[in-house]
Z-matrix of the N, CA and C atoms (Angstrom, degrees):
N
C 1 1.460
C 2 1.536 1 111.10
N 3 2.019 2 114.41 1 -34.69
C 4 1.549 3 85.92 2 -173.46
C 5 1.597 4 102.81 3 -97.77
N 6 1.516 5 120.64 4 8.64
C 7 0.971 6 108.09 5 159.61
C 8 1.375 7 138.98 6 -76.21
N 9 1.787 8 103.90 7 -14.73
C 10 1.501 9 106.80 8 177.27
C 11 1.700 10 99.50 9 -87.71
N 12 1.159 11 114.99 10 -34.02
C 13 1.779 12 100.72 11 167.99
C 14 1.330 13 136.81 12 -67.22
N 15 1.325 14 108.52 13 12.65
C 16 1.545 15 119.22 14 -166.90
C 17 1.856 16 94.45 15 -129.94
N 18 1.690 17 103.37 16 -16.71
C 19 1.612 18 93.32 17 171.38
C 20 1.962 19 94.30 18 -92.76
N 21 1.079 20 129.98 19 -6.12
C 22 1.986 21 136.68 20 -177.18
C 23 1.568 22 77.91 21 -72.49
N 24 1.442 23 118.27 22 -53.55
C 25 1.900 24 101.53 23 -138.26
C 26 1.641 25 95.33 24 -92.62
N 27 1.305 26 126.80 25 -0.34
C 28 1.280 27 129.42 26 -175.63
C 29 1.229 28 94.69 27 -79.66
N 30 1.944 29 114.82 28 -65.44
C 31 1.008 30 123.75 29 -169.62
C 32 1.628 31 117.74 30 -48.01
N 33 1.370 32 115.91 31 -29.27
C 34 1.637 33 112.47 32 -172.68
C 35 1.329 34 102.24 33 -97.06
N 36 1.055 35 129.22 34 -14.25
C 37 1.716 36 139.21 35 164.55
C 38 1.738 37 122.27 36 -59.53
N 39 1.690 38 101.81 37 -26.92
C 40 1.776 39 86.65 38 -173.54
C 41 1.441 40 82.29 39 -107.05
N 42 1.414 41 144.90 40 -22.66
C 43 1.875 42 112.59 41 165.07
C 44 1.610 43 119.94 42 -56.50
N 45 1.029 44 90.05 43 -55.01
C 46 1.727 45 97.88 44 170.49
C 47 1.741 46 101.78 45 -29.77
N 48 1.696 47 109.49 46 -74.72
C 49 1.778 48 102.67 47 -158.55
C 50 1.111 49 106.84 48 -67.54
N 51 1.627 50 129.21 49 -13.46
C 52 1.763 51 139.21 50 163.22
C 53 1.509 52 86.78 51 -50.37
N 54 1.363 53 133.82 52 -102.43
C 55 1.138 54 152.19 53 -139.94
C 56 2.057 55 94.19 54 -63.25
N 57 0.939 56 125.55 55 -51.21
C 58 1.821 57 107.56 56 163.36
C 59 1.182 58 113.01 57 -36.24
N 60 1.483 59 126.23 58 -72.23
C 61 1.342 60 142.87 59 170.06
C 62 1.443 61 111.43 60 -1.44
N 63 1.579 62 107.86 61 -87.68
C 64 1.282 63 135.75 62 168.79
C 65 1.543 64 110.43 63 -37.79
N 66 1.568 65 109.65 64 -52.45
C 67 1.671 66 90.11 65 -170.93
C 68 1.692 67 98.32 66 -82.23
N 69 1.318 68 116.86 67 -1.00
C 70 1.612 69 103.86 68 -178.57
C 71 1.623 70 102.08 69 -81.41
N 72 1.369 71 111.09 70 -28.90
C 73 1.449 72 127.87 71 -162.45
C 74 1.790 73 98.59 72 -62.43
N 75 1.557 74 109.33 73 -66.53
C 76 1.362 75 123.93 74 172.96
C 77 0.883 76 125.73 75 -24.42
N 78 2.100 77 109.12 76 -57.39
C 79 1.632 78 116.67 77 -175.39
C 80 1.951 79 109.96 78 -76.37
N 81 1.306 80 95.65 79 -29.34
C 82 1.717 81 88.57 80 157.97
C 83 1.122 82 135.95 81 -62.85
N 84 1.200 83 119.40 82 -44.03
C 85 1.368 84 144.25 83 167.24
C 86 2.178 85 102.84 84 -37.31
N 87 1.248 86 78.59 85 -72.38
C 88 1.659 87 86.26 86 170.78
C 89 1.490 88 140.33 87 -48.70
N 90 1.383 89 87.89 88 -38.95
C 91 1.919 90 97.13 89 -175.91
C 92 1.446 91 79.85 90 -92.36
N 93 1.380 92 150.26 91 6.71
C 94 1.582 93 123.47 92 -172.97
C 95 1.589 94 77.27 93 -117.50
N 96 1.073 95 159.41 94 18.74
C 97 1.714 96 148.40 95 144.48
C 98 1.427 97 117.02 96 -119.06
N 99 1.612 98 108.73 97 -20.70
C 100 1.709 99 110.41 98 168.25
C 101 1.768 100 112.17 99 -44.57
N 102 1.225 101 138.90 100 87.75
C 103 1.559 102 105.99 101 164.16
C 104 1.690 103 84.05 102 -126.12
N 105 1.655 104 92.93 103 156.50
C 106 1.226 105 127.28 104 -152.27
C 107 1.586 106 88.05 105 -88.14
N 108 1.725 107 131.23 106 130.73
C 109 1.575 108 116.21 107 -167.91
C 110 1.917 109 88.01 108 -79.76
N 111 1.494 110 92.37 109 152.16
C 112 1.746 111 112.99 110 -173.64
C 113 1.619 112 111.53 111 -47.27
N 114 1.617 113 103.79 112 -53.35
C 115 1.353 114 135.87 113 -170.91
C 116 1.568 115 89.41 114 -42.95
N 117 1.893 116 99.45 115 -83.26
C 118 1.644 117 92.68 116 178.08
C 119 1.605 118 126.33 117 -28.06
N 120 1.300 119 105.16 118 -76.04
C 121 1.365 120 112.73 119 164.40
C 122 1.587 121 112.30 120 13.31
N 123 1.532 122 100.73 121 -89.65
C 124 1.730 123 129.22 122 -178.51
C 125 1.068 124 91.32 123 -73.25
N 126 1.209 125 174.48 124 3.77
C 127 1.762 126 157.23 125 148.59
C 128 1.830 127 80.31 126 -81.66
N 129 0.978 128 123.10 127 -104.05
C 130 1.455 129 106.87 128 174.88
C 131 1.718 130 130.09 129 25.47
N 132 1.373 131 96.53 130 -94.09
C 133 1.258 132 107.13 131 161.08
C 134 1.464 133 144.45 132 -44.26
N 135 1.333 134 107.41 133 -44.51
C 136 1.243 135 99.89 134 154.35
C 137 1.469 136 138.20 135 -106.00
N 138 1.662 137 105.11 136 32.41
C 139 1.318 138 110.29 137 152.92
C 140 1.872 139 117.89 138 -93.67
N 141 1.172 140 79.36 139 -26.68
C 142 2.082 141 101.86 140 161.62
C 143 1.124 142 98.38 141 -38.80
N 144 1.547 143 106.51 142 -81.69
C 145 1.608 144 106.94 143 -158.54
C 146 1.680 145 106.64 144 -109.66
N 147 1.364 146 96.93 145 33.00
C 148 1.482 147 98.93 146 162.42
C 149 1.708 148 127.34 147 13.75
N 150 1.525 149 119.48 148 112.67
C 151 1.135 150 142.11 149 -179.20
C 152 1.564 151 101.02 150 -149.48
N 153 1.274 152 113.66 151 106.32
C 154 1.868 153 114.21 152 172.22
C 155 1.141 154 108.26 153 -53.78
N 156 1.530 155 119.49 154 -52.28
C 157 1.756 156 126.51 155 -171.83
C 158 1.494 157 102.55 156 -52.08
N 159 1.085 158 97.80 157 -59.93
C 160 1.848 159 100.55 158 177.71
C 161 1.655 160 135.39 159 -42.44
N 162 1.468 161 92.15 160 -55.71
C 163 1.442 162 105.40 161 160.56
C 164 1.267 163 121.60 162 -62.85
N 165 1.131 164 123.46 163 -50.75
C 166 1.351 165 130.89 164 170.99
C 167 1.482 166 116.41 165 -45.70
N 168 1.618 167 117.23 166 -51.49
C 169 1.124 168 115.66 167 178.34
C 170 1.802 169 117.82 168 -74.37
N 171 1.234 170 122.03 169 -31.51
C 172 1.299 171 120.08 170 139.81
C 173 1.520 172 136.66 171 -2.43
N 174 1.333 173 94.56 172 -74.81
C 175 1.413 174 105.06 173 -167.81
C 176 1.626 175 107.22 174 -90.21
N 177 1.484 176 108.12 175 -31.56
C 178 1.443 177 109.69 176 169.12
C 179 1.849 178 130.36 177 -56.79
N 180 1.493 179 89.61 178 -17.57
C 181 1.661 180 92.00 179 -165.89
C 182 1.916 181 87.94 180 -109.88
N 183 1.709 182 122.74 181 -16.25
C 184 1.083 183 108.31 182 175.76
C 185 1.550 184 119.99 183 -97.36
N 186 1.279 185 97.51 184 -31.26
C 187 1.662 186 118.81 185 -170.20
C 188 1.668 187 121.08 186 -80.97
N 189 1.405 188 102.20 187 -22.59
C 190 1.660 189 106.82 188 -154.86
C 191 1.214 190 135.33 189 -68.88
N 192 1.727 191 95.60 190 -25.83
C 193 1.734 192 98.73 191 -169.14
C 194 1.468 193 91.89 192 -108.40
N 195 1.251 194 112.44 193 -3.84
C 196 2.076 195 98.51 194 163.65
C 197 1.171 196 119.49 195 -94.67
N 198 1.217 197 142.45 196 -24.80
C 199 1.765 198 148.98 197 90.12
C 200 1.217 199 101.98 198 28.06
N 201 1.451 200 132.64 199 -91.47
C 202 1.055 201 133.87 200 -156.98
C 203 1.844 202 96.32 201 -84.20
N 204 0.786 203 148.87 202 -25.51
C 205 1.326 204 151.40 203 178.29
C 206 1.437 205 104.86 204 -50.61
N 207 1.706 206 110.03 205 -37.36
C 208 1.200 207 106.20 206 -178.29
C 209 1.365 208 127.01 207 -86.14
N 210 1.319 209 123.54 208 -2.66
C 211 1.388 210 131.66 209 -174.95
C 212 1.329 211 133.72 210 -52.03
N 213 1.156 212 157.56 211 114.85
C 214 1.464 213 147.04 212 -137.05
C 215 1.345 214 110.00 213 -114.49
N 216 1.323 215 127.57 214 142.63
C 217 1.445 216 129.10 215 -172.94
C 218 1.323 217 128.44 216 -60.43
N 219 1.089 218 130.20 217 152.00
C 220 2.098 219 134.88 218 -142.82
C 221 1.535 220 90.00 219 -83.27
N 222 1.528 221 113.82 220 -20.98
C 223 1.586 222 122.59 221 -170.10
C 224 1.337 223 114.63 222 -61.86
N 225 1.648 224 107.00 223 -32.96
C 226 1.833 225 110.99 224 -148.44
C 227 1.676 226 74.74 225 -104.52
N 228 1.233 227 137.67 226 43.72
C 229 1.655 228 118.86 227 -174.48
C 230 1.523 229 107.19 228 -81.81
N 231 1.493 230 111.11 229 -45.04
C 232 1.681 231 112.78 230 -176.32
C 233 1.611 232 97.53 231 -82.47
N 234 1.132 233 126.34 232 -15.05
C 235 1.902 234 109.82 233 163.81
C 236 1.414 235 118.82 234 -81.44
N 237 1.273 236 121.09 235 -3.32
C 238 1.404 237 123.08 236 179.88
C 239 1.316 238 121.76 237 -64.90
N 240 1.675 239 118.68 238 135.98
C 241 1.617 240 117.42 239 -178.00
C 242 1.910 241 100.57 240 -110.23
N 243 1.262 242 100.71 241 174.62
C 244 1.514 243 90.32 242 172.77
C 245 1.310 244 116.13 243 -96.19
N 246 1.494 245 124.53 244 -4.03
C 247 1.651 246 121.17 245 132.19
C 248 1.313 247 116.07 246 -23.07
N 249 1.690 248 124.44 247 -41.08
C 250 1.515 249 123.23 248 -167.37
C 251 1.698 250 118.04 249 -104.01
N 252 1.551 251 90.38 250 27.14
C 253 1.365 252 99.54 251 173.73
C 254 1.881 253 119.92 252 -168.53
N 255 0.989 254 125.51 253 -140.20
C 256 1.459 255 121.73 254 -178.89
C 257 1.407 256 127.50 255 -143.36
N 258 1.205 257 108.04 256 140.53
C 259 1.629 258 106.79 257 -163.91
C 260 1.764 259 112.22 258 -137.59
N 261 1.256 260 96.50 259 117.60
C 262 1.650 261 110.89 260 -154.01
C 263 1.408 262 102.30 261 -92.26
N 264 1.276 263 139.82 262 7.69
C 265 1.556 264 144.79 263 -134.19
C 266 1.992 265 95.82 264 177.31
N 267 1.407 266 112.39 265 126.17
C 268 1.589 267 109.66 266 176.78
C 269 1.438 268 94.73 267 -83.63
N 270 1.131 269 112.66 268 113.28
C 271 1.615 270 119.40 269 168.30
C 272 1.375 271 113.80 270 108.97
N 273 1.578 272 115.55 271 -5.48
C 274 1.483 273 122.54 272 167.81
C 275 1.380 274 112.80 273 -56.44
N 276 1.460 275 87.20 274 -160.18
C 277 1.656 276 112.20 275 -170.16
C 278 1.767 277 99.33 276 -85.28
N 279 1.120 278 115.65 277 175.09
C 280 1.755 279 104.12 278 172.98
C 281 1.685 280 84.58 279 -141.54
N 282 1.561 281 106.96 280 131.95
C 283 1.271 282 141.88 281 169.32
C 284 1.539 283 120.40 282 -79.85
N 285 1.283 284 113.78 283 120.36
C 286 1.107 285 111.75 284 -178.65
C 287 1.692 286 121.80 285 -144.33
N 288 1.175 287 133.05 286 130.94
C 289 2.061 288 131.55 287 162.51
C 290 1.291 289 114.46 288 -81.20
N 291 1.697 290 72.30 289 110.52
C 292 1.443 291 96.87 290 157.71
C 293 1.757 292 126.98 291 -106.57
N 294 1.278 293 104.76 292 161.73
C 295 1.938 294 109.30 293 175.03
C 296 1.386 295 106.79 294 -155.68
N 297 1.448 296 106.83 295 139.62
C 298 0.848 297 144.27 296 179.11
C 299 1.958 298 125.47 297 -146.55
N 300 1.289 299 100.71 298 168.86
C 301 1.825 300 124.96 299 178.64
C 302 1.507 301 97.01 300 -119.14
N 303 1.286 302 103.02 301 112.38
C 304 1.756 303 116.69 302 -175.50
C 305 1.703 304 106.59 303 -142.98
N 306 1.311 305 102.41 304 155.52
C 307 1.383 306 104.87 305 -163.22
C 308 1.295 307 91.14 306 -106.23
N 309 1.428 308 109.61 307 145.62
C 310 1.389 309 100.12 308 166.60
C 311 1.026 310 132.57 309 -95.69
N 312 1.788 311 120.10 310 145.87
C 313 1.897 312 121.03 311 -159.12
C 314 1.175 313 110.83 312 -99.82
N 315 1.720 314 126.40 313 -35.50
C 316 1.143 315 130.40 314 -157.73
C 317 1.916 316 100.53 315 -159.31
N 318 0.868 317 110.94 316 160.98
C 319 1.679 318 141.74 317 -176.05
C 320 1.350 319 131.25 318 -123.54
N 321 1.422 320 146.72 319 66.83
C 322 1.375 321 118.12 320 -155.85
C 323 1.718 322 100.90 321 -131.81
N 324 1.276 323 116.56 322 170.98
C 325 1.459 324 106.98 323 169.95
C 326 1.390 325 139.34 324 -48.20
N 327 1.522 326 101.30 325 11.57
C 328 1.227 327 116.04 326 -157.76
C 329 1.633 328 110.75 327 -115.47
N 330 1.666 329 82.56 328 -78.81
C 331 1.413 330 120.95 329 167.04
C 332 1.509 331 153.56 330 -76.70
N 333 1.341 332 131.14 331 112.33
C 334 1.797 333 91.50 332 161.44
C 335 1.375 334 107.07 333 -93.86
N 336 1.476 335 104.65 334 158.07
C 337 1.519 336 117.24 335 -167.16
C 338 1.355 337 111.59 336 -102.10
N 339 1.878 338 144.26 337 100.18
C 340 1.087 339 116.16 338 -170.05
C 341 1.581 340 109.89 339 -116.70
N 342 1.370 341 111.85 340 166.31
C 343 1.383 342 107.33 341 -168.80
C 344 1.775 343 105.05 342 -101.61
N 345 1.518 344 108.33 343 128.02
C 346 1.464 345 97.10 344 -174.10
C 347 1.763 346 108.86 345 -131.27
N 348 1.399 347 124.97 346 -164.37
C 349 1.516 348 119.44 347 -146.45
C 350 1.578 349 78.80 348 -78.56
N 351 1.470 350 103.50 349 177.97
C 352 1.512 351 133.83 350 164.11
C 353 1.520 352 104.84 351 58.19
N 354 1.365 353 116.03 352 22.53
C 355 1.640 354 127.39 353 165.40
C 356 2.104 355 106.71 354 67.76
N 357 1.263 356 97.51 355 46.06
C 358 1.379 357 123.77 356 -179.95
C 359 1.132 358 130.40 357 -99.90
N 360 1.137 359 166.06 358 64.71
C 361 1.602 360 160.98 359 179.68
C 362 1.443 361 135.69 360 -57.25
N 363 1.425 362 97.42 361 126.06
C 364 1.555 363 91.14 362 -176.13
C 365 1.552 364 115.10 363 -112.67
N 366 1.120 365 120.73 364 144.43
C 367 1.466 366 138.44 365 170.12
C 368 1.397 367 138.11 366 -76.39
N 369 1.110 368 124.24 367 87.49
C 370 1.477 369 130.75 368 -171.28
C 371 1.626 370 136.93 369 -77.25
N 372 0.895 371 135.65 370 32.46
C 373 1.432 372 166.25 371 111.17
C 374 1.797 373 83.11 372 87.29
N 375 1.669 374 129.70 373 118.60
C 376 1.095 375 122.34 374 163.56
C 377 1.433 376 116.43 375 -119.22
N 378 1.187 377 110.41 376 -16.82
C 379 1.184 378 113.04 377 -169.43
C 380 1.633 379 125.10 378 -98.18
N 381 1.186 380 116.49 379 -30.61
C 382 1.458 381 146.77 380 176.68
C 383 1.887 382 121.01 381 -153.11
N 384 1.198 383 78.36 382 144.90
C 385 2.061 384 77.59 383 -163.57
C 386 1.532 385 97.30 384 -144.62
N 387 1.182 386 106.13 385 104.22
C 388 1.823 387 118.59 386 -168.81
C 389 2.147 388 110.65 387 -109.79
N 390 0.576 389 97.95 388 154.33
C 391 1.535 390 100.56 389 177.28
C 392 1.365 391 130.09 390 97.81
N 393 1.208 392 120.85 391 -170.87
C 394 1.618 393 111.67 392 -177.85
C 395 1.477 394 117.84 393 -112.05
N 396 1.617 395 112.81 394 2.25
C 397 1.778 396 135.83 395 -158.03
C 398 1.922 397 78.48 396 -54.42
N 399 1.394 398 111.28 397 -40.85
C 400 1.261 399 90.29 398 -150.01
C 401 1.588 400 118.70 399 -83.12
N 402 1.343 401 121.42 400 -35.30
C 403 1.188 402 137.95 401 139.92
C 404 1.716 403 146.49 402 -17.56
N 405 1.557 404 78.72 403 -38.06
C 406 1.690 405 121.70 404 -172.46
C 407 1.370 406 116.20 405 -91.74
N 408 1.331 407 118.35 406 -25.04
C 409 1.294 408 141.14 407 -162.57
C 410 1.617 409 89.15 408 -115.73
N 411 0.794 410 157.93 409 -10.52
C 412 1.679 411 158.46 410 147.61
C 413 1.354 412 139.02 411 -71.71
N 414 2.182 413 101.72 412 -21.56
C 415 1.598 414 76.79 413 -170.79
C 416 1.091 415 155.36 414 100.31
N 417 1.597 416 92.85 415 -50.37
C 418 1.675 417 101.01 416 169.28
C 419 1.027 418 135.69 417 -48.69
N 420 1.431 419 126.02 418 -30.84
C 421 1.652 420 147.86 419 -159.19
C 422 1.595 421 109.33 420 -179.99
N 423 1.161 422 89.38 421 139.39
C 424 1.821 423 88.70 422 -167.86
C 425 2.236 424 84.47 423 -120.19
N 426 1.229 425 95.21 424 151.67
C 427 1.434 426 128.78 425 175.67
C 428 2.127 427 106.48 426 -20.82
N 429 1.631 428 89.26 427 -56.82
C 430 1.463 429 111.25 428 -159.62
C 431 1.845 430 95.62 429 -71.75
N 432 1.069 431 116.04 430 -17.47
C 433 1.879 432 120.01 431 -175.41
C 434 1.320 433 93.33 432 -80.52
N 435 1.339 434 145.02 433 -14.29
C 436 1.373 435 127.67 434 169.47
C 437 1.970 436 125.12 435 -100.31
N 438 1.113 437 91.45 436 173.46
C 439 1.462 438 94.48 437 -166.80
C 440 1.825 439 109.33 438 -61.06
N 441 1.582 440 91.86 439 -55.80
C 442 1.649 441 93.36 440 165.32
C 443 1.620 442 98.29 441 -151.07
N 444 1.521 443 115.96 442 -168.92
C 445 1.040 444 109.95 443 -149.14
C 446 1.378 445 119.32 444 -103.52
N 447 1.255 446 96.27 445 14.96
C 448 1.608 447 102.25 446 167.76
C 449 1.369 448 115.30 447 -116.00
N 450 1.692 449 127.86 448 13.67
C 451 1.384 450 123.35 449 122.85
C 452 1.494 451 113.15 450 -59.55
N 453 0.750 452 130.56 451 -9.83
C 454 1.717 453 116.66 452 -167.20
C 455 1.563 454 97.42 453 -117.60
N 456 0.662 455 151.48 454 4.53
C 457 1.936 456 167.34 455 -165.75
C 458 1.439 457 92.06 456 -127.48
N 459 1.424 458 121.08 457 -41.85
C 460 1.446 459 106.52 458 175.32
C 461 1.952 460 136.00 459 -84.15
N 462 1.825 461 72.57 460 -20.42
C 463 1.809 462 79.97 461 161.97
C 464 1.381 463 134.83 462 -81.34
N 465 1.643 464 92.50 463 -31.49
C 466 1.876 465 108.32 464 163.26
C 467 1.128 466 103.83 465 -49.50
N 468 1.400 467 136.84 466 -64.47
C 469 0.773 468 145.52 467 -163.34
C 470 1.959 469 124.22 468 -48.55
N 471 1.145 470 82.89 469 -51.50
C 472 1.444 471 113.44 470 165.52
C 473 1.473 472 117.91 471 -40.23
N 474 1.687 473 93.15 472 -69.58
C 475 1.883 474 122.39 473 171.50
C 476 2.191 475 92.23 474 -46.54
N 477 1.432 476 117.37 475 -72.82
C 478 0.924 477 117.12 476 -164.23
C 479 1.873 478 112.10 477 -46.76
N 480 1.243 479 115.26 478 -36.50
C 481 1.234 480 114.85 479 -178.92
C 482 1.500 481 128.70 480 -68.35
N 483 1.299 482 103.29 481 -29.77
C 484 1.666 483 141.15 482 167.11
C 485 1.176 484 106.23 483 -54.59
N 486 1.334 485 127.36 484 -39.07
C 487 1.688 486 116.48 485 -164.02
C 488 1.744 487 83.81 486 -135.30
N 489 1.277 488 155.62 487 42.06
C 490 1.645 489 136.59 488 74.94
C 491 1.367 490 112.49 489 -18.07
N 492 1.504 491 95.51 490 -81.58
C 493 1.908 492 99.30 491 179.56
C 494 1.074 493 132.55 492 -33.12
N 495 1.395 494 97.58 493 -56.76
C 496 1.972 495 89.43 494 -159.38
C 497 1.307 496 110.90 495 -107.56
N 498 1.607 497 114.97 496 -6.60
C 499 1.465 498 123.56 497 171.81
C 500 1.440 499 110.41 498 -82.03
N 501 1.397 500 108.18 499 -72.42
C 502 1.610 501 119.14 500 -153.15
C 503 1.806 502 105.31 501 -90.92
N 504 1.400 503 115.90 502 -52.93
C 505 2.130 504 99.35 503 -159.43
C 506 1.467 505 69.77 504 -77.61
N 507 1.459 506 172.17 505 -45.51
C 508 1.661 507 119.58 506 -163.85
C 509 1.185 508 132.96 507 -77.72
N 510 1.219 509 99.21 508 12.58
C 511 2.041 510 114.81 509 171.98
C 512 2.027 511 100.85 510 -102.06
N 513 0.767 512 95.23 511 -14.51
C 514 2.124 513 88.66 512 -156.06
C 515 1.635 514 90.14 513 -70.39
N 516 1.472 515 119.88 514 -54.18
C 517 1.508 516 96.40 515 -160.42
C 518 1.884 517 108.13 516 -57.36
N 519 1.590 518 122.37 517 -13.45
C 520 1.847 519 92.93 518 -175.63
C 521 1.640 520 89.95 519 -112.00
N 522 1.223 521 124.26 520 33.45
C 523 1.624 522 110.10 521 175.09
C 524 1.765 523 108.38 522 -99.26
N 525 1.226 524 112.40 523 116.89
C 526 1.593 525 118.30 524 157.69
C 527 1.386 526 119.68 525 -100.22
N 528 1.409 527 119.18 526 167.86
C 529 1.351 528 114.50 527 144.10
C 530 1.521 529 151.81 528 -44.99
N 531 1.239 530 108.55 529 104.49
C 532 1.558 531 124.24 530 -149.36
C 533 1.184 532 149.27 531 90.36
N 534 1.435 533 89.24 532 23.97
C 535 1.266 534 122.76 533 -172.78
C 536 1.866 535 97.78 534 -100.05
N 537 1.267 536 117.07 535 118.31
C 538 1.221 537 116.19 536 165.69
C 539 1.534 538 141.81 537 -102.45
N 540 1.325 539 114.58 538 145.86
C 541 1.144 540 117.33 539 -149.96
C 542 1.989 541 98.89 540 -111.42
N 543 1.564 542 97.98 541 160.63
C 544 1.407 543 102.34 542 166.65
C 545 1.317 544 91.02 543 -124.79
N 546 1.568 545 94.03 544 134.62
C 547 2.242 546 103.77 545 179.69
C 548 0.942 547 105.93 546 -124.80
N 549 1.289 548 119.45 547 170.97
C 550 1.155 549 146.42 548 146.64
C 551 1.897 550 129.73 549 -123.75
N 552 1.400 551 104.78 550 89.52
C 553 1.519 552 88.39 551 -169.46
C 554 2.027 553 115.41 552 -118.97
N 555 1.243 554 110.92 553 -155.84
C 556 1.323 555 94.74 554 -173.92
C 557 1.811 556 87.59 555 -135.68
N 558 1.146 557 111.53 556 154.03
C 559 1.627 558 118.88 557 -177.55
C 560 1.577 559 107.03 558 -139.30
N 561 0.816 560 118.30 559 156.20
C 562 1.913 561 134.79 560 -179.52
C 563 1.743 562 101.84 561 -134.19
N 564 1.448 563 91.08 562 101.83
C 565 1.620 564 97.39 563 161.89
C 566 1.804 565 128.87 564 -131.20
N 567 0.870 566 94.51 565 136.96
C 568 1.092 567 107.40 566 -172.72
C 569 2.007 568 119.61 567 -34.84
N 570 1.254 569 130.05 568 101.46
C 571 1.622 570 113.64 569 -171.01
C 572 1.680 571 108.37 570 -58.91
N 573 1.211 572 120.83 571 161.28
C 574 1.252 573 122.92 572 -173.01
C 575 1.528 574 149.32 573 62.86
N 576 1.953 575 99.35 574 -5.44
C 577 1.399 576 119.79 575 -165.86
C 578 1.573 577 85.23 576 -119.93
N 579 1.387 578 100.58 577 129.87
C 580 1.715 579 116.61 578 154.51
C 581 1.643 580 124.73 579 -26.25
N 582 0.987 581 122.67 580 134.40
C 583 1.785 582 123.56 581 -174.15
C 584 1.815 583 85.14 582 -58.31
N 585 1.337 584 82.09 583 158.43
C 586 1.275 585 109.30 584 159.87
C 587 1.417 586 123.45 585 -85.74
N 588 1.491 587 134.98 586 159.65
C 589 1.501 588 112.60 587 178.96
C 590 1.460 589 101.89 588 -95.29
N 591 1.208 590 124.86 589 -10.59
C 592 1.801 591 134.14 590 156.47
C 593 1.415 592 118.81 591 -99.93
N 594 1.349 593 118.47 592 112.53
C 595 1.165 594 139.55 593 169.37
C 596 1.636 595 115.52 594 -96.51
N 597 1.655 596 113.75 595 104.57
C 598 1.227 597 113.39 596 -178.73
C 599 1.630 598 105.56 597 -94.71
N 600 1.286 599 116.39 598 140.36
C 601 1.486 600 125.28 599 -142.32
C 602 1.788 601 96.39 600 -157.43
N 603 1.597 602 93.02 601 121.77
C 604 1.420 603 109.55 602 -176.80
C 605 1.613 604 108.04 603 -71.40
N 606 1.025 605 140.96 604 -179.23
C 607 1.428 606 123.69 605 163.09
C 608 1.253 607 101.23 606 -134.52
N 609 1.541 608 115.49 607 136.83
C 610 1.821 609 118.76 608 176.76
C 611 1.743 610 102.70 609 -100.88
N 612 1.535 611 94.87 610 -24.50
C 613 1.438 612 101.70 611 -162.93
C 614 1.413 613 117.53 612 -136.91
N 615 1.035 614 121.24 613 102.92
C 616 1.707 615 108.21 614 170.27
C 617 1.610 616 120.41 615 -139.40
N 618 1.149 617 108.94 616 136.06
C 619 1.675 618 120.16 617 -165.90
C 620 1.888 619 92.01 618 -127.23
N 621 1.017 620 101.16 619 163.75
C 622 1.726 621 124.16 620 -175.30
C 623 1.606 622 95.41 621 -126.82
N 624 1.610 623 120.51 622 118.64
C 625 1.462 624 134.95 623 -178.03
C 626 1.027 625 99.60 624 -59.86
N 627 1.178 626 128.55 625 -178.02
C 628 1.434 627 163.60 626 -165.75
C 629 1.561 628 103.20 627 -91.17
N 630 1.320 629 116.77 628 -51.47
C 631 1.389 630 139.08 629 -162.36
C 632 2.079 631 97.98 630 -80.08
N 633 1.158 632 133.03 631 -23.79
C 634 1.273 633 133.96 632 177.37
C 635 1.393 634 110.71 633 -19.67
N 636 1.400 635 108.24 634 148.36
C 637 1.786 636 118.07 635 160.81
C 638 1.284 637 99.36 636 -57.82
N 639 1.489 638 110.18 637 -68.55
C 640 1.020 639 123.14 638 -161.85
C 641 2.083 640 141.24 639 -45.61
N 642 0.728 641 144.03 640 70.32
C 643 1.451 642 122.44 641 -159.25
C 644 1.391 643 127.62 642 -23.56
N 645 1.547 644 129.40 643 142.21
C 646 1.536 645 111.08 644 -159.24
C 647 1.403 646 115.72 645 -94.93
């Protein structure tokens, strides 16, 4: 008798160390192909120890020209769905890049004024650049990745100050009227409401053609 109970506890003893095996095998298996991607890593980190400039500069020197690669033409604006863009808020606005070759209409302390299809104008913000259109329209970091929400108001912010600089005042002193531009900007419109005949438009990108009044 205790030999047939000692061949029961043998017998239920080597599936058992089979089945340890295996799940020890698995979780090795895993942590030896788990690696954490780098990128994350550093987006990580410096939402940890939070620096807007940092982050910002991050994603700007890694993210930017595939970002802008993706931007869709000023043409397809009244065919656009918010499938063809991004929406940071359920029931918000949906953010989207656009580019275009626009002539320019007007100049002011404010603004540049450009002329676009379907007898529409858009507004190019030189002087002050407030909001999240631009931020929002990228991707990079959404609202909910920060601690609260004035880390994330402070990185827009950041982003927004970044492309004053290095986009727009080193073009203003040779830009006149009729002078045309190739852009790239970001817009927030409303889903379901008619375009506006003014489109205010962040700029990521702007170059002055070849063809300009102006000398370059």
């Amino acid at each position: 008798m205790i030999a047939y109970q000692h061949l029961i506890r043998m017998a239920w003893k080597r599936p058992l160390k089979i089945l340890l095996l295996v799940i020890v095998g698995l979780i090795a298996l895993r942590l030896a192909f788990y690696i954490e991607p780098l990128d994350k890593h550093r987006e990580a980190l410096l939402l940890e120890t939070f620096s807007p400039e940092q982050l910002v500069t991050y994603h700007w020197d890694k993210d930017l020209n595939q970002t802008l690669d993706k931007a869709l033409p000023i043409e397809q604006i009244a065919a656009l769905t918010p499938e063809d863009g991004l929406v940071t808020d359920i029931g918000g606005k949906v953010h989207y890049l656009l580019k275009g070759t626009s002539t320019i209409t007007g100049l002011t302390d404010q603004f540049i004024v450009l002329a676009l299809p379907d007898n529409r104008q858009g507004r190019l913000p030189v002087k002050h650049l407030f909001g999240n259109t631009a931020v929002a329209s990228t991707g990079w970091f959404q609202a909910n990745d920060f601690a609260n929400t004035m880390d994330y108001n402070a990185a827009s912010a950041s982003l927004n100050k970044r492309l004053l600089e290095k986009v727009v005042q080193p073009l203003l002193d040779c830009l006149c009227v009729g002078d045309r531009l190739v852009w790239v900007g970001a817009v927030a419109l409303d889903p379901g409401q008619s375009l506006s005949a003014t489109l205010d438009i962040v700029p990521f990108s702007l170059v002055k053609t070849a063809d300009s009044t102006s000398p370059q």
